[in-house]
py3Dmol code that shows the C-alpha trace and the ligand (Angstrom):
import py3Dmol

protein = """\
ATOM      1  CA  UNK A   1       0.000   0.000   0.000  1.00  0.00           C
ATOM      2  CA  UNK A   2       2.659   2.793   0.590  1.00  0.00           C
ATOM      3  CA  UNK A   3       4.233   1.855  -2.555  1.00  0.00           C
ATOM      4  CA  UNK A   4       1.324   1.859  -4.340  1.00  0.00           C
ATOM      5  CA  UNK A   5       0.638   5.994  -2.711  1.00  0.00           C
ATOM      6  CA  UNK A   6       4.717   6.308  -3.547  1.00  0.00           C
ATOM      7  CA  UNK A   7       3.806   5.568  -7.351  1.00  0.00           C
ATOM      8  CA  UNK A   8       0.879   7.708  -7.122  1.00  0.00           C
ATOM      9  CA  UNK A   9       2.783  10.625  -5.801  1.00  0.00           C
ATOM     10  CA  UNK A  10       5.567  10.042  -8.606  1.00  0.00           C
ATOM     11  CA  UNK A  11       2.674  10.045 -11.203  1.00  0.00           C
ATOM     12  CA  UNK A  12       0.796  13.810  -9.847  1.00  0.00           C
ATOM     13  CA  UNK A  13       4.764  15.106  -9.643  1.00  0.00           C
ATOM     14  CA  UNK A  14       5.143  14.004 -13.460  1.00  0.00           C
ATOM     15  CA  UNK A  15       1.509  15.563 -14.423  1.00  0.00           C
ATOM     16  CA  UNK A  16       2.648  18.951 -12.362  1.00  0.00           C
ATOM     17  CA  UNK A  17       5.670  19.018 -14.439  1.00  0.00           C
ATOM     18  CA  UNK A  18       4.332  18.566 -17.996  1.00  0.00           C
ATOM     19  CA  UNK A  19       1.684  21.178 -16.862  1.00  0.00           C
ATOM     20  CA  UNK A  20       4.311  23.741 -17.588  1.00  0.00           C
ATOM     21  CA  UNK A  21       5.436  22.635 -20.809  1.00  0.00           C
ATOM     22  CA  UNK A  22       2.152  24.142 -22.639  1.00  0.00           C
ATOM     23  CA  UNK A  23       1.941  27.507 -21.504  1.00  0.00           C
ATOM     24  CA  UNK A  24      -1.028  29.782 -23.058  1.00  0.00           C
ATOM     25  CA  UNK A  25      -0.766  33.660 -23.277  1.00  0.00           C
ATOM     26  CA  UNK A  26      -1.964  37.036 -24.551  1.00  0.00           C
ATOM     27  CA  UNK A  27      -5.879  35.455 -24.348  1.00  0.00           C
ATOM     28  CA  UNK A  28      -8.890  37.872 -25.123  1.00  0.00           C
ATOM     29  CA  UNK A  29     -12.026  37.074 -26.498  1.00  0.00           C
ATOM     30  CA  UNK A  30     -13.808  39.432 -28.776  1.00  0.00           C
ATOM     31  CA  UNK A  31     -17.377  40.979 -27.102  1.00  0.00           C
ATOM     32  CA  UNK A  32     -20.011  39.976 -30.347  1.00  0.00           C
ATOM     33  CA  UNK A  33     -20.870  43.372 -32.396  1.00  0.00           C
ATOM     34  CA  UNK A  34     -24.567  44.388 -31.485  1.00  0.00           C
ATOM     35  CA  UNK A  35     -26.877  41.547 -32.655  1.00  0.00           C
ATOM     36  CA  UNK A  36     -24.303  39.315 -33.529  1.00  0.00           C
ATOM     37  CA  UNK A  37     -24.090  36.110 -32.034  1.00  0.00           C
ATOM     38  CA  UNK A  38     -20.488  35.065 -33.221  1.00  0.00           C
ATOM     39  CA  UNK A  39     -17.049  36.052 -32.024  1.00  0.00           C
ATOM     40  CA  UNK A  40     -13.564  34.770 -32.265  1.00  0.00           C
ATOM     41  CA  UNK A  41     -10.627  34.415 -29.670  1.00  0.00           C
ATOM     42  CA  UNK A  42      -7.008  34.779 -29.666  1.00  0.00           C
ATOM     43  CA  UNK A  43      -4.195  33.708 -27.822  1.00  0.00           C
ATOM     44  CA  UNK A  44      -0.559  32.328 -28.167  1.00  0.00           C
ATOM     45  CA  UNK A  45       0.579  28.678 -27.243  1.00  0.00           C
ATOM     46  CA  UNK A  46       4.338  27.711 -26.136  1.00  0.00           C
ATOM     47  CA  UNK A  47       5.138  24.578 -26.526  1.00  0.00           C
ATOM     48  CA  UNK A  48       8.054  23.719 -24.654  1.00  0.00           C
ATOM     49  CA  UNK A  49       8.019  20.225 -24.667  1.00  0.00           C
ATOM     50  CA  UNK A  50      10.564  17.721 -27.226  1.00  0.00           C
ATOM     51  CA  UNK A  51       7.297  16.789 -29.247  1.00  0.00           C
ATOM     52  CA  UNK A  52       4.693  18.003 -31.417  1.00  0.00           C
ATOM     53  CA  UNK A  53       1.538  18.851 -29.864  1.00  0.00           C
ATOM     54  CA  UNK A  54      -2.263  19.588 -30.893  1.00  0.00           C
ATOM     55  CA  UNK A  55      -4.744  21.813 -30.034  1.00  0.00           C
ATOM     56  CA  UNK A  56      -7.759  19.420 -30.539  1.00  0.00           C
ATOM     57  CA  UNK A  57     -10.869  21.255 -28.805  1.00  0.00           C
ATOM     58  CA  UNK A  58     -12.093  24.013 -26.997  1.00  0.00           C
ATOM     59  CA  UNK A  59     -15.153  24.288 -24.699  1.00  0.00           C
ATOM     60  CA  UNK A  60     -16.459  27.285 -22.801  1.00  0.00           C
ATOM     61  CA  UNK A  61     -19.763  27.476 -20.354  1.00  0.00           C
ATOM     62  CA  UNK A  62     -19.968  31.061 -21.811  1.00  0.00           C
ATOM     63  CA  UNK A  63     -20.409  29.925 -25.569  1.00  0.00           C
ATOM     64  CA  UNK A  64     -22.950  27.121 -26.605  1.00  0.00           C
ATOM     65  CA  UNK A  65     -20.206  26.236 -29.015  1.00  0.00           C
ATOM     66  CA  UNK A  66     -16.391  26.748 -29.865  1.00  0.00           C
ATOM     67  CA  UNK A  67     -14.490  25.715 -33.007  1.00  0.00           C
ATOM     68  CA  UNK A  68     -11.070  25.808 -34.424  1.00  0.00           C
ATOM     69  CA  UNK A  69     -10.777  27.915 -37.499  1.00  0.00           C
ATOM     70  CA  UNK A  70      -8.222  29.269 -40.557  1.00  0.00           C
ATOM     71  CA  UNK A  71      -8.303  32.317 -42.751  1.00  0.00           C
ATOM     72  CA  UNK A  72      -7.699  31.288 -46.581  1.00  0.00           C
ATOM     73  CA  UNK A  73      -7.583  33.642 -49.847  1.00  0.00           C
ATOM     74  CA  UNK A  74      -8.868  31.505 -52.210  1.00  0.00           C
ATOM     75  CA  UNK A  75      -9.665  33.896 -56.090  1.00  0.00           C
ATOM     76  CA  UNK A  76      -8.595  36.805 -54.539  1.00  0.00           C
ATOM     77  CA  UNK A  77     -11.481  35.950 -51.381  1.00  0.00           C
ATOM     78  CA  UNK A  78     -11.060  35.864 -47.802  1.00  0.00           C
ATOM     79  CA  UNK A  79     -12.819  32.570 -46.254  1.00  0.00           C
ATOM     80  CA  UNK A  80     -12.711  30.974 -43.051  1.00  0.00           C
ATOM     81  CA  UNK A  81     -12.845  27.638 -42.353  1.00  0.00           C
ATOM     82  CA  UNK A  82     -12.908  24.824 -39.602  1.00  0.00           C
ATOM     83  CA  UNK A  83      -9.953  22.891 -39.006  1.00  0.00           C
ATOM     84  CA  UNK A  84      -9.794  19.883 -36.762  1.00  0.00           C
ATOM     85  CA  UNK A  85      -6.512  21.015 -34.985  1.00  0.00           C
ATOM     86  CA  UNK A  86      -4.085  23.114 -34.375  1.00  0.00           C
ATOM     87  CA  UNK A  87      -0.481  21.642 -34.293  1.00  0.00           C
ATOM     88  CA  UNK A  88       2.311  23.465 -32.433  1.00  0.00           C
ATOM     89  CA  UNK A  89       5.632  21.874 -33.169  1.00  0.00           C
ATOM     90  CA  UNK A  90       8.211  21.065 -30.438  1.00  0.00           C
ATOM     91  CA  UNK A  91      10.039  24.117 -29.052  1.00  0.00           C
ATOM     92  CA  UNK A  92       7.817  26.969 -30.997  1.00  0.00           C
ATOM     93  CA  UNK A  93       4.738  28.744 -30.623  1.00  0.00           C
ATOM     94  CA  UNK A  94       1.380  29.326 -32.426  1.00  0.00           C
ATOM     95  CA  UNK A  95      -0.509  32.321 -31.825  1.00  0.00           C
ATOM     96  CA  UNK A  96      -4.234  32.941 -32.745  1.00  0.00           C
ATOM     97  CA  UNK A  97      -4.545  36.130 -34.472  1.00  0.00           C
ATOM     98  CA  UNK A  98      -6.969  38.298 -36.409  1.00  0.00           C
ATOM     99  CA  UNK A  99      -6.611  37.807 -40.257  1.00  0.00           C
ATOM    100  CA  UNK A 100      -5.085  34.007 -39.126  1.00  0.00           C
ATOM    101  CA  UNK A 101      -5.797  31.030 -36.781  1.00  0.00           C
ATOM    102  CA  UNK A 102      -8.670  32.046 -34.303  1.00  0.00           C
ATOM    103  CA  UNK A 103     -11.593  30.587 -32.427  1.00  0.00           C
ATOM    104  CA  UNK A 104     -14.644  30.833 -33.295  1.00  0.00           C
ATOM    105  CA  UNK A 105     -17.243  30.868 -30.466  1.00  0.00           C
ATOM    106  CA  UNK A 106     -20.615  31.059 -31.183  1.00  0.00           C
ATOM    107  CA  UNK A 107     -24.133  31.426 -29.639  1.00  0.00           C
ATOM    108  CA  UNK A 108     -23.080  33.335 -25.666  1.00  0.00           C
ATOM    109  CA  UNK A 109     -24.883  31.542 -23.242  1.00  0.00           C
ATOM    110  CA  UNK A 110     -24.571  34.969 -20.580  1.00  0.00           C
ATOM    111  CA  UNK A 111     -23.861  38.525 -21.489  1.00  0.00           C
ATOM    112  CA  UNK A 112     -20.510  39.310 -22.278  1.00  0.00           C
ATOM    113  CA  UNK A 113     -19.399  42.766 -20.922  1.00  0.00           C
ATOM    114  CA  UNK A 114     -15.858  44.545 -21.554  1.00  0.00           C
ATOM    115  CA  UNK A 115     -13.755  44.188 -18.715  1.00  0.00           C
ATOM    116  CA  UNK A 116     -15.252  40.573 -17.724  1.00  0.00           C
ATOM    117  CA  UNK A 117     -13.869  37.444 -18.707  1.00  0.00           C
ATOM    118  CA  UNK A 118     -14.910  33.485 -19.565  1.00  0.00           C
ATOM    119  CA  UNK A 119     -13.020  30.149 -18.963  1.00  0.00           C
ATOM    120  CA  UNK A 120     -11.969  28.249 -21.781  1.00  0.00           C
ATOM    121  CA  UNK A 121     -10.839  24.106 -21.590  1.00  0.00           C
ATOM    122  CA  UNK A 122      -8.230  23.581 -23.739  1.00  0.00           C
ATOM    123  CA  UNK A 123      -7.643  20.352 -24.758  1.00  0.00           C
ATOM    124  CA  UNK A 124      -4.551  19.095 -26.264  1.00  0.00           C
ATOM    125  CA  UNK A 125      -3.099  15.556 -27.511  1.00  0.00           C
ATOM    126  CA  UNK A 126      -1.297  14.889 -25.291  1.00  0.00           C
ATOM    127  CA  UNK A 127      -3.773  14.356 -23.152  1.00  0.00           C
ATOM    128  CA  UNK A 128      -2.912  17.925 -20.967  1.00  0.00           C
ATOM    129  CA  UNK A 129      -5.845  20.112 -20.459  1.00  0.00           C
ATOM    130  CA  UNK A 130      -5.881  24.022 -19.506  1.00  0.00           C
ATOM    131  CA  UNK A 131      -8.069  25.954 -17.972  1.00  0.00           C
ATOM    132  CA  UNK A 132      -7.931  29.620 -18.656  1.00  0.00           C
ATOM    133  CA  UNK A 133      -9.801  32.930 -18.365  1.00  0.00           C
ATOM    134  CA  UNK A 134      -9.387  35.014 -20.845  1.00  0.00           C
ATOM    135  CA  UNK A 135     -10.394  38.987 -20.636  1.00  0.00           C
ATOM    136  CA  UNK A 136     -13.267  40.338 -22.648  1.00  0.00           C
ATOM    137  CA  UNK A 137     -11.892  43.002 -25.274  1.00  0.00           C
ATOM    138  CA  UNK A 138     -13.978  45.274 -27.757  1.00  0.00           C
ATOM    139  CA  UNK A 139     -14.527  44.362 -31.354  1.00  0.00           C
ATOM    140  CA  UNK A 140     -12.314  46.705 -33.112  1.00  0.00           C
ATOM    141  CA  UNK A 141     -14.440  48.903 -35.377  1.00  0.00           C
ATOM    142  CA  UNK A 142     -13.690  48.858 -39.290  1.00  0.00           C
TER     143      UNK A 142
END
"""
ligand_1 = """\
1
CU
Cu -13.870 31.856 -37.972
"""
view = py3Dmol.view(width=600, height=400)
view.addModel(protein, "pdb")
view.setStyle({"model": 0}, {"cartoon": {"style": "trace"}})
view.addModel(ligand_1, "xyz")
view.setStyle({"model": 1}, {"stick": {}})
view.zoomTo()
view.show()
């Protein structure tokens, strides 16, 4: 039994450390424009560890739904589309911009006021998991 509670301990240390080998920054989500019921979020991911690693989903309890999405220029068009995942190779970072990579959140399940912020679950390949509050910016006007 106490090397069984020895192993576990071993196991939570190793989880702790790998916890700092994904390391998300510069979040924000967007507040929707008036009426709108869509908005995107940004944020940078460091991947410090020796392998590749995916983004594979994102879940908020502010947004009914979140998705993974690309800009493209296809004839001279911007489109967006889904992608599955987001890959961040071993020792570099990906950041979610406008114009790029973003999150797409749609359909707010509570209002969504400058200032405030929501959680978002990360979920990655390797099994990690993050959870993170990210700060409610404005929609920049155009
Ligand atoms: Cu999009």
């Amino acid at each position: 039994m106490i090397r069984l509670i020895f192993l576990m301990a071993i196991a939570v240390i190793g989880l702790a450390a790998n916890g700092a080998e994904l390391i998300v920054a510069d979040g924000q989500v967007r507040v929707p424009m008036p009426g709108r019921t869509v908005t995107a979020g940004y944020f940078t991911i460091q991947n410090n560890t020796a392998e590749t690693v995916s983004l594979t989903a994102v879940k908020s309890s502010a947004f009914e739904r979140a998705e993974l999405h690309q800009h493209s220029h296809q004839d001279g068009v911007m489109r967006m589309e889904q992608i599955p995942h987001i890959a961040i190779e071993a020792n570099t970072s990906v950041t979610l911009q406008p114009g790029g990579l973003h999150l797409m959140l749609f359909d707010p399940l509570q209002p969504l006021l400058v200032g405030e912020s929501v959680n978002l679950s990360l979920t990655f390949s390797n099994g990690q998991q993050l959870e993170l509050s990210m700060p409610l910016t404005e929609m920049p006007r155009r």
